[in-house]
N, C-alpha and C positions, 0 to 999 in steps of 0.2 A: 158743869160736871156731867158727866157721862155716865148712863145709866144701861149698866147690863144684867141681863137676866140670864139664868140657865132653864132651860124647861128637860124636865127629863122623865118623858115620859114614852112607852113602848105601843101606845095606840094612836099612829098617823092623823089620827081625824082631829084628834085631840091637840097636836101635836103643830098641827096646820093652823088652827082657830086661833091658838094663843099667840103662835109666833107672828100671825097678819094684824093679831089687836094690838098687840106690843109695839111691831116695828111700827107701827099707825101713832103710837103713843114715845114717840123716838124713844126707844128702848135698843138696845145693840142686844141682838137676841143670838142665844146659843141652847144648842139642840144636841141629848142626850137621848139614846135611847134604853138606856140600862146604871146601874151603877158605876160601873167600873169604868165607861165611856166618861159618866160624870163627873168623877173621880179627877179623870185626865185635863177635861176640860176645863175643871174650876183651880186645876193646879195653875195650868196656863192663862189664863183668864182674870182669875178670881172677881167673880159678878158679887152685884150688891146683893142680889136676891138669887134663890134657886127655889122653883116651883117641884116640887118631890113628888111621884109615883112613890105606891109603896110597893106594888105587886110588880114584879120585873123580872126577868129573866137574868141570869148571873148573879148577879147581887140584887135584893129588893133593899127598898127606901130604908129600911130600918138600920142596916148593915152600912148602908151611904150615909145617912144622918151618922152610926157613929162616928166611923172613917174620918166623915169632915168634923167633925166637936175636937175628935184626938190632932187637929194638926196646926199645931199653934199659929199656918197661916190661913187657915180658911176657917177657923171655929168661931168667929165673930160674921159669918157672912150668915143671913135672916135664910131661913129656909122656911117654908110652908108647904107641907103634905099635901096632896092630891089627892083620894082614892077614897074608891066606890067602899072600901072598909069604912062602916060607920058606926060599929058598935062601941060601946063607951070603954072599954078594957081597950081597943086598936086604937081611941083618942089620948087613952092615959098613956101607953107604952110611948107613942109619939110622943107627948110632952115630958114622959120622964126622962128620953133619952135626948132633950132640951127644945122639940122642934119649937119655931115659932108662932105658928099657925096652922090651921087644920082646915083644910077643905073639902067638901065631901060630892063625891060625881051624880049626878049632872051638878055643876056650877055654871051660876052666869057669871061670863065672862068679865060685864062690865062691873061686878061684886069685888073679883080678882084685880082688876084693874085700880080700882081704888083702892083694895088692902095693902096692896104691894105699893104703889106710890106713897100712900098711911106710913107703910114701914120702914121705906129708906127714905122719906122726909127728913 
């Protein structure tokens, strides 16, 4: 089974780390850097996991999280929030609007690396 990931995030550094852990972890990795790119990508694609920014430029994470819940072919795929937002009302919004998992920046890598293999186990 082939395992693809979307990361979509707008900070390169960030954006570089996950995609070298991944592909290291045979992960077929795809790279967003806004919502609406992700949007296109997960259409095309449809990855098991998508790693979410919330703070983005064009569209943020919250506006992507709904997008994908409303589209009866990508609302089954595990999404987990990214972002340096850590207060407890930005964790409830994310889960009420159904995310999977919540992450909060700095993250170590290899944390992500087992939540995300955990979730499409």
């Amino acid at each position: 089974m082939s395992k693809k990931i979307l990361i979509v995030d707008d900070e390169p550094n960030i954006v570089m780390s996950l995609e070298y852990a991944f592909k290291k972890k045979d992960f077929e990795v795809f790279i967003a850097r806004d919502g609406t790119e992700a949007l296109e990508i997960a259409m095309a694609e449809v990855p098991n996991i998508i790693l979410l920014d919330i703070m983005m430029p064009k569209m943020d994470g919250y506006e992507t999280l709904k997008a994908l819940r409303k589209n009866k072919e990508l609302k089954r795929i595990k999404v987990i929030f990214l972002s340096a937002k850590n207060k407890v009302a930005d964790v409830e919004k994310g889960l009420e609007l159904g995310v999977d998992g919540y992450m909060t920046k700095p993250f170590s890598i290899k944390k992500i690396i087992t939540d995300v293999e955990k979730m499409i186990a």
